[in-house]
MARDREN-434594 format. One record per residue (C-alpha): residue in one letter; x, y, z. Coordinates in steps of 0.25 Angstrom, whole numbers, plus 5000, padded with zeros to 4 digits. Each point is the difference from the previous one (the first is absolute). Layout:
(node "A" (X Y Z)) ...
% end
This chain:
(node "X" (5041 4992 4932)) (node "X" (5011 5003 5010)) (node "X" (5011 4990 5000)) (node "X" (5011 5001 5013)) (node "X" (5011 4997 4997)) (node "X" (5007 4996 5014)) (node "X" (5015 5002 4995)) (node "X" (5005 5011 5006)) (node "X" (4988 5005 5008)) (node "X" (4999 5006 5012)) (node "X" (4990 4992 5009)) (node "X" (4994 5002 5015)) (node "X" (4991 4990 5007)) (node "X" (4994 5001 5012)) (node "X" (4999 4988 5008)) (node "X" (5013 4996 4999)) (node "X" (5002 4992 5010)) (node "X" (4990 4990 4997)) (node "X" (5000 4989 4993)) (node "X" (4994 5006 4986)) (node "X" (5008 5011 5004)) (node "X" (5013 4995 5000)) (node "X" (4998 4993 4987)) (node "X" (4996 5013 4993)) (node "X" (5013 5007 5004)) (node "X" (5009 4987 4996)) (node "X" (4993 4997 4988)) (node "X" (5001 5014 4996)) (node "X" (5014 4999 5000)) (node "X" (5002 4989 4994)) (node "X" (4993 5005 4987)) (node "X" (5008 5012 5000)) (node "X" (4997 5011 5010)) (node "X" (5009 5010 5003)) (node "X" (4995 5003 5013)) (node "X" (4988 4994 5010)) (node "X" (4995 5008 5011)) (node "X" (4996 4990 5010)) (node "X" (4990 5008 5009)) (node "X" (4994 4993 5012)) (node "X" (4996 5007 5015)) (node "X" (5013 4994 5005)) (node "X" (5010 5001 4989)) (node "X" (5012 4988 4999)) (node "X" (5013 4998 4996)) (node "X" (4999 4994 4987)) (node "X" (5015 4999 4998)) (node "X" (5000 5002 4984)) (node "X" (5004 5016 4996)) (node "X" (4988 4999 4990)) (node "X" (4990 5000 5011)) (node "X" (4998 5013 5005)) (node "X" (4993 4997 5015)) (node "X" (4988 5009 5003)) (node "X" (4990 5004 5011)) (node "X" (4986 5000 4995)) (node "X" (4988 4999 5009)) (node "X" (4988 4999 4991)) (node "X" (4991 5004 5012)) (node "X" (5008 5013 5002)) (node "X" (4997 5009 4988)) (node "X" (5014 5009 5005)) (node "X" (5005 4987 4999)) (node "X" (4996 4998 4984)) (node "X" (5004 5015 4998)) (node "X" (5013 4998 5004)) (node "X" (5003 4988 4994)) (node "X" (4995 5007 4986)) (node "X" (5009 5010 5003)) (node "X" (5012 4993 5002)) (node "X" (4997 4990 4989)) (node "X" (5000 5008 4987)) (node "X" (5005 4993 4991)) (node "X" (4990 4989 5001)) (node "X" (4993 4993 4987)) (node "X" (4993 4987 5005)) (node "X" (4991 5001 5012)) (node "X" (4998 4987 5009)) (node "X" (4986 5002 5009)) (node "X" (5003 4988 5007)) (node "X" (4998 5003 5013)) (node "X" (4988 4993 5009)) (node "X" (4994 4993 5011)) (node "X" (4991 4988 5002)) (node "X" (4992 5001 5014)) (node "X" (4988 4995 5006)) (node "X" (4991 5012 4997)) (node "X" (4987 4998 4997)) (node "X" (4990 5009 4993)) (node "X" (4989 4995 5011)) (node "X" (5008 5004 5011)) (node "X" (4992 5009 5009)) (node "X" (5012 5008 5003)) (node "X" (5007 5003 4986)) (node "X" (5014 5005 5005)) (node "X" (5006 4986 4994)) (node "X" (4994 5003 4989)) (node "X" (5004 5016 4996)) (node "X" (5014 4995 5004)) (node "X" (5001 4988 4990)) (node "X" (4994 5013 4991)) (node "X" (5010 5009 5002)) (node "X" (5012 4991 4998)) (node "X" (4994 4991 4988)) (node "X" (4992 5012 4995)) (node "X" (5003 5014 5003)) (node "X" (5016 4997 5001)) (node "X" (5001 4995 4985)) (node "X" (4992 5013 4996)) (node "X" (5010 5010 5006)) (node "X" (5012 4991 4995)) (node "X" (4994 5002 4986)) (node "X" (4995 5015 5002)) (node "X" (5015 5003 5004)) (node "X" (5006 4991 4990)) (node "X" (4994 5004 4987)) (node "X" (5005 5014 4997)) (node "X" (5014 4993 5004)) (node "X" (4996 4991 4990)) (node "X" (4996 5009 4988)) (node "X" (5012 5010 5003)) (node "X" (5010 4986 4997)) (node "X" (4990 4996 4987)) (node "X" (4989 4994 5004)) (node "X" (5003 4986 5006)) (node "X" (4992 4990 5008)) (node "X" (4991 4999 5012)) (node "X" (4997 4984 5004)) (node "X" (4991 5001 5011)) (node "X" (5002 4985 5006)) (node "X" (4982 4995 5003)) (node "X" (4997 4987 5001)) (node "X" (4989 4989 4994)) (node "X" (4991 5006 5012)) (node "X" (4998 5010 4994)) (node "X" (4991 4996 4992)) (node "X" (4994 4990 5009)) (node "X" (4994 5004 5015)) (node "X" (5003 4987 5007)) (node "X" (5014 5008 5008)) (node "X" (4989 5010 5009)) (node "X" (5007 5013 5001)) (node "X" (5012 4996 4993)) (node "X" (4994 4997 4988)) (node "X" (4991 5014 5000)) (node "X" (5013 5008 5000)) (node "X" (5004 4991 4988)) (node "X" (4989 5003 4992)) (node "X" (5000 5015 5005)) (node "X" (5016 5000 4995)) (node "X" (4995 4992 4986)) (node "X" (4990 5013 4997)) (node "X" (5011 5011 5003)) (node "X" (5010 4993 4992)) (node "X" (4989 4999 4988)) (node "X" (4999 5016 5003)) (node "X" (5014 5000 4999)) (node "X" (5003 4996 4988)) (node "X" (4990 5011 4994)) (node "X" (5007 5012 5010)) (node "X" (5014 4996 4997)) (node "X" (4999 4993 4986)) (node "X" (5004 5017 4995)) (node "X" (5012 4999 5006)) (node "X" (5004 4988 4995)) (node "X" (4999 4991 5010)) (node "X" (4998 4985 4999)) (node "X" (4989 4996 5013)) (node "X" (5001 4986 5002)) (node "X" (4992 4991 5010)) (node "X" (5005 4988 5005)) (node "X" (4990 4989 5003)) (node "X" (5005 4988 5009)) (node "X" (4995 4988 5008)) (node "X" (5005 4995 5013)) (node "X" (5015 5000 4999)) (node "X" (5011 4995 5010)) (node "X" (5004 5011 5008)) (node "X" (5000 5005 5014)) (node "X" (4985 5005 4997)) (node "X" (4995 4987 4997)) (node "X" (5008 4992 5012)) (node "X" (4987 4995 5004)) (node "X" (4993 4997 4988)) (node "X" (4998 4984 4996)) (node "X" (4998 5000 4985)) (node "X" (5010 5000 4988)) (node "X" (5009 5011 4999)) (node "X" (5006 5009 4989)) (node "X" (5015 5000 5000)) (node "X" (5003 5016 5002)) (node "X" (5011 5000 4990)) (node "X" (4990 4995 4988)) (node "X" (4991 5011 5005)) (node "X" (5009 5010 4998)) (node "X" (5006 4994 4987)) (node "X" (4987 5002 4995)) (node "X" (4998 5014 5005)) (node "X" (5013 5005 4995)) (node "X" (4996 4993 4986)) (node "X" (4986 5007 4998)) (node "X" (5006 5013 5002)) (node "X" (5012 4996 4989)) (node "X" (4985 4998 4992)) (node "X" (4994 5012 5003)) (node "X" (4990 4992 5007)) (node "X" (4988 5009 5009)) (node "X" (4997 4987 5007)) (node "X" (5008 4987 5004)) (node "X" (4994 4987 5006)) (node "X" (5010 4992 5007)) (node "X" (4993 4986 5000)) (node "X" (4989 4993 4995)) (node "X" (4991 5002 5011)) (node "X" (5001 5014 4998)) (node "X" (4998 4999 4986)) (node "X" (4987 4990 5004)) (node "X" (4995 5011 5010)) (node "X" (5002 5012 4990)) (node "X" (4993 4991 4989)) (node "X" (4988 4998 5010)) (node "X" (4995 5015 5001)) (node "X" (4993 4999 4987)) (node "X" (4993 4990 5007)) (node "X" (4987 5000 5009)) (node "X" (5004 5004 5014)) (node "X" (4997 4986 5006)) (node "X" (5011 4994 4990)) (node "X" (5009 5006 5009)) (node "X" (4992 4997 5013)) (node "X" (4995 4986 5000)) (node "X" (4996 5002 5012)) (node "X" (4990 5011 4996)) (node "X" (4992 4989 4995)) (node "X" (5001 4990 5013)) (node "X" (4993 5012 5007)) (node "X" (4990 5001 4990)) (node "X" (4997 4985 5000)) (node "X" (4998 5000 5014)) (node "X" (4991 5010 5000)) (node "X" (4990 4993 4992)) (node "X" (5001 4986 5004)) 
% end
Protein backbone atom coordinates (compact mmCIF):
# COMPACT_ATOMS: atom_id res chain seq x y z
CA UNK A 1 0.00 0.00 0.00
CA UNK A 2 1.09 3.56 -0.93
CA UNK A 3 1.95 5.74 1.93
CA UNK A 4 2.22 9.92 1.07
CA UNK A 5 4.28 11.25 2.87
CA UNK A 6 3.29 15.03 2.79
CA UNK A 7 6.98 16.51 3.84
CA UNK A 8 8.33 18.07 1.04
CA UNK A 9 5.72 17.34 -1.56
CA UNK A 10 4.50 19.23 -3.98
CA UNK A 11 0.63 19.77 -3.90
CA UNK A 12 -2.17 21.51 -6.03
CA UNK A 13 -5.79 21.74 -5.26
CA UNK A 14 -8.44 22.92 -6.96
CA UNK A 15 -11.15 24.82 -5.29
CA UNK A 16 -8.97 26.80 -3.23
CA UNK A 17 -10.74 29.42 -2.37
CA UNK A 18 -13.41 27.49 -0.64
CA UNK A 19 -13.74 26.57 2.50
CA UNK A 20 -12.39 22.82 2.18
CA UNK A 21 -9.95 24.39 -0.11
CA UNK A 22 -8.28 26.64 1.93
CA UNK A 23 -7.74 24.24 4.56
CA UNK A 24 -6.13 21.59 2.11
CA UNK A 25 -3.52 24.31 1.00
CA UNK A 26 -2.78 25.43 4.81
CA UNK A 27 -2.78 22.06 6.27
CA UNK A 28 -0.54 20.99 3.42
CA UNK A 29 2.02 23.31 4.66
CA UNK A 30 1.77 22.86 7.90
CA UNK A 31 2.80 19.11 7.48
CA UNK A 32 5.65 19.85 5.29
CA UNK A 33 4.98 20.88 1.70
CA UNK A 34 7.25 22.70 -0.07
CA UNK A 35 5.07 24.26 -2.53
CA UNK A 36 1.01 24.45 -2.85
CA UNK A 37 -0.65 25.36 -6.02
CA UNK A 38 -3.69 26.99 -4.90
CA UNK A 39 -5.86 26.83 -8.20
CA UNK A 40 -9.30 28.43 -8.33
CA UNK A 41 -11.17 30.42 -11.61
CA UNK A 42 -10.08 33.53 -9.93
CA UNK A 43 -6.81 33.07 -8.40
CA UNK A 44 -5.80 35.20 -4.79
CA UNK A 45 -3.11 36.55 -3.27
CA UNK A 46 -2.27 34.25 -0.75
CA UNK A 47 0.73 36.24 0.77
CA UNK A 48 2.97 33.09 1.72
CA UNK A 49 5.92 32.56 -1.06
CA UNK A 50 5.03 28.67 -0.61
CA UNK A 51 1.63 29.15 -2.35
CA UNK A 52 2.11 29.34 -5.81
CA UNK A 53 -1.54 31.15 -7.07
CA UNK A 54 -3.04 29.60 -10.07
CA UNK A 55 -5.80 29.74 -12.79
CA UNK A 56 -7.63 26.55 -13.12
CA UNK A 57 -11.22 26.35 -14.55
CA UNK A 58 -12.35 22.81 -14.23
CA UNK A 59 -15.11 23.59 -17.05
CA UNK A 60 -12.39 24.84 -19.44
CA UNK A 61 -10.39 21.76 -20.60
CA UNK A 62 -7.46 24.46 -22.14
CA UNK A 63 -7.82 25.54 -18.73
CA UNK A 64 -6.84 22.09 -16.95
CA UNK A 65 -4.13 21.62 -19.94
CA UNK A 66 -2.47 24.50 -19.04
CA UNK A 67 -2.43 24.43 -15.46
CA UNK A 68 -0.79 20.74 -16.17
CA UNK A 69 1.56 22.39 -17.94
CA UNK A 70 2.69 24.95 -15.87
CA UNK A 71 2.60 22.68 -12.73
CA UNK A 72 4.98 19.88 -13.38
CA UNK A 73 6.51 19.23 -10.56
CA UNK A 74 3.10 18.22 -8.76
CA UNK A 75 3.02 14.97 -6.39
CA UNK A 76 -0.48 15.30 -4.55
CA UNK A 77 -3.60 16.19 -6.44
CA UNK A 78 -6.44 17.90 -4.59
CA UNK A 79 -10.01 17.36 -6.78
CA UNK A 80 -11.78 19.47 -4.78
CA UNK A 81 -13.43 21.66 -6.79
CA UNK A 82 -17.62 21.67 -6.92
CA UNK A 83 -20.86 23.10 -6.75
CA UNK A 84 -24.20 22.44 -4.98
CA UNK A 85 -27.44 23.74 -7.10
CA UNK A 86 -30.82 23.27 -7.29
CA UNK A 87 -30.74 20.73 -10.21
CA UNK A 88 -32.97 18.23 -10.33
CA UNK A 89 -32.99 14.91 -12.41
CA UNK A 90 -36.90 15.36 -12.97
CA UNK A 91 -36.44 18.60 -14.47
CA UNK A 92 -38.11 18.68 -17.80
CA UNK A 93 -35.47 20.84 -19.08
CA UNK A 94 -32.00 19.22 -17.86
CA UNK A 95 -29.61 22.29 -18.61
CA UNK A 96 -29.24 22.66 -14.55
CA UNK A 97 -28.44 19.37 -14.55
CA UNK A 98 -25.59 18.85 -17.31
CA UNK A 99 -24.02 22.01 -15.65
CA UNK A 100 -23.87 20.47 -12.04
CA UNK A 101 -22.25 17.44 -14.45
CA UNK A 102 -19.78 19.08 -16.00
CA UNK A 103 -18.30 21.02 -12.94
CA UNK A 104 -18.78 18.09 -10.35
CA UNK A 105 -18.22 15.43 -12.85
CA UNK A 106 -16.56 15.94 -16.13
CA UNK A 107 -14.05 18.87 -14.57
CA UNK A 108 -12.69 16.42 -11.84
CA UNK A 109 -12.01 13.84 -14.78
CA UNK A 110 -10.01 16.26 -17.01
CA UNK A 111 -8.11 17.34 -13.83
CA UNK A 112 -7.20 13.67 -13.14
CA UNK A 113 -6.61 12.92 -16.97
CA UNK A 114 -4.14 15.76 -17.24
CA UNK A 115 -2.65 15.11 -13.90
CA UNK A 116 -1.72 11.69 -13.92
CA UNK A 117 1.25 11.29 -16.30
CA UNK A 118 2.48 14.67 -14.38
CA UNK A 119 2.12 12.52 -11.47
CA UNK A 120 3.85 9.24 -12.61
CA UNK A 121 6.77 11.21 -14.26
CA UNK A 122 7.45 12.88 -10.34
CA UNK A 123 6.93 9.07 -8.77
CA UNK A 124 3.76 8.16 -8.62
CA UNK A 125 2.08 10.27 -5.90
CA UNK A 126 -1.73 10.85 -5.06
CA UNK A 127 -4.94 11.86 -6.50
CA UNK A 128 -7.77 12.73 -3.63
CA UNK A 129 -10.92 13.34 -5.36
CA UNK A 130 -13.05 15.31 -2.54
CA UNK A 131 -17.23 13.22 -2.90
CA UNK A 132 -19.32 13.31 -0.26
CA UNK A 133 -21.71 10.94 1.93
CA UNK A 134 -24.19 11.52 -0.93
CA UNK A 135 -22.68 9.60 -2.82
CA UNK A 136 -23.68 7.03 -1.78
CA UNK A 137 -27.18 8.07 -0.79
CA UNK A 138 -29.73 9.60 -3.56
CA UNK A 139 -31.50 12.12 -1.14
CA UNK A 140 -29.20 15.44 -2.83
CA UNK A 141 -31.17 15.05 -6.45
CA UNK A 142 -28.66 15.80 -9.23
CA UNK A 143 -26.00 16.69 -6.83
CA UNK A 144 -25.92 13.52 -5.26
CA UNK A 145 -25.95 11.59 -8.97
CA UNK A 146 -22.64 13.31 -9.82
CA UNK A 147 -21.26 12.05 -6.46
CA UNK A 148 -22.08 8.64 -7.13
CA UNK A 149 -21.01 8.89 -10.90
CA UNK A 150 -17.36 10.59 -9.25
CA UNK A 151 -17.29 7.40 -6.60
CA UNK A 152 -17.31 4.96 -9.74
CA UNK A 153 -14.56 6.76 -11.98
CA UNK A 154 -12.49 7.07 -8.87
CA UNK A 155 -12.87 3.02 -8.11
CA UNK A 156 -11.76 2.81 -12.05
CA UNK A 157 -9.00 5.08 -11.14
CA UNK A 158 -7.39 3.27 -8.88
CA UNK A 159 -7.09 0.19 -11.22
CA UNK A 160 -5.99 2.75 -14.61
CA UNK A 161 -3.33 4.48 -12.40
CA UNK A 162 -2.50 1.95 -9.65
CA UNK A 163 0.79 1.00 -12.59
CA UNK A 164 1.93 4.12 -12.33
CA UNK A 165 2.05 4.29 -8.66
CA UNK A 166 -0.36 6.20 -7.89
CA UNK A 167 -2.32 6.39 -4.65
CA UNK A 168 -6.55 7.21 -5.78
CA UNK A 169 -8.02 8.32 -2.60
CA UNK A 170 -11.84 9.18 -2.11
CA UNK A 171 -12.93 11.56 0.39
CA UNK A 172 -16.36 10.70 1.77
CA UNK A 173 -17.99 13.73 3.84
CA UNK A 174 -21.29 14.78 5.53
CA UNK A 175 -22.57 18.36 5.55
CA UNK A 176 -19.83 20.65 6.62
CA UNK A 177 -19.51 24.41 7.48
CA UNK A 178 -18.74 26.22 4.59
CA UNK A 179 -19.99 28.60 2.15
CA UNK A 180 -21.69 25.42 0.38
CA UNK A 181 -23.69 24.49 3.18
CA UNK A 182 -24.77 28.53 4.20
CA UNK A 183 -28.34 27.31 4.08
CA UNK A 184 -28.32 23.95 5.60
CA UNK A 185 -29.89 23.52 9.25
CA UNK A 186 -28.21 20.50 10.69
CA UNK A 187 -24.73 19.66 12.49
CA UNK A 188 -21.88 20.49 10.72
CA UNK A 189 -18.29 18.98 10.24
CA UNK A 190 -15.54 21.61 11.05
CA UNK A 191 -13.55 21.64 7.60
CA UNK A 192 -10.25 21.54 9.44
CA UNK A 193 -11.12 17.84 10.99
CA UNK A 194 -12.13 17.11 7.42
CA UNK A 195 -8.98 17.73 5.98
CA UNK A 196 -6.91 16.40 8.90
CA UNK A 197 -8.46 13.40 8.33
CA UNK A 198 -7.93 13.42 4.40
CA UNK A 199 -4.32 14.41 4.82
CA UNK A 200 -4.11 11.36 7.45
CA UNK A 201 -5.42 8.55 5.10
CA UNK A 202 -3.19 9.42 2.56
CA UNK A 203 -0.21 9.33 5.12
CA UNK A 204 -1.95 5.56 5.48
CA UNK A 205 -2.21 4.58 2.17
CA UNK A 206 -5.88 4.69 2.49
CA UNK A 207 -8.16 4.13 -1.03
CA UNK A 208 -11.02 5.62 0.92
CA UNK A 209 -11.46 7.97 3.86
CA UNK A 210 -14.94 8.56 5.84
CA UNK A 211 -14.83 11.74 7.50
CA UNK A 212 -17.79 11.27 10.18
CA UNK A 213 -19.82 8.80 11.50
CA UNK A 214 -22.60 9.37 9.36
CA UNK A 215 -20.59 8.50 6.49
CA UNK A 216 -19.27 5.83 8.06
CA UNK A 217 -23.16 4.80 8.94
CA UNK A 218 -24.18 5.42 5.31
CA UNK A 219 -21.32 3.41 3.77
CA UNK A 220 -22.16 0.62 6.43
CA UNK A 221 -25.85 0.65 5.13
CA UNK A 222 -25.16 -0.45 1.26
CA UNK A 223 -24.85 -4.05 2.43
CA UNK A 224 -28.18 -3.46 3.40
CA UNK A 225 -31.68 -3.96 1.66
CA UNK A 226 -32.40 -0.84 -0.21
CA UNK A 227 -35.19 0.40 2.06
CA UNK A 228 -32.53 0.56 5.09
CA UNK A 229 -31.53 3.51 3.34
CA UNK A 230 -35.07 4.85 2.33
CA UNK A 231 -37.43 4.42 5.03
CA UNK A 232 -39.54 6.18 3.25
CA UNK A 233 -39.68 3.24 0.49
CA UNK A 234 -41.53 1.40 2.93
CA UNK A 235 -44.25 4.36 3.83
CA UNK A 236 -45.08 4.19 0.25
CA UNK A 237 -45.43 0.82 0.25
CA UNK A 238 -47.61 0.86 3.39
CA UNK A 239 -49.92 3.03 1.75
CA UNK A 240 -50.41 1.29 -1.05
CA UNK A 241 -51.95 -1.44 0.78
CA UNK A 242 -53.83 -0.06 3.50
Amino acid sequence: MTSINLKDSVVLVTGANGGLGIEFVHQALSLGAVKVYATARTPRDWGDERIVSLQLDVNDPASVAAAATTASDVTVVINNAGISTGASLSDTDLTATRAIFETNFFGPLDVANAFAPVLAANGGGALLNVLSVLSWIGIGDAYSATKAALWSATNTQRLALAANGTLVTSLHLGYTDTPMTVGVDAEKNDPADVVAAAYAGLAAGEFEVLADELSRQVKAGLAAPVTALYPQLLEVSLGATA
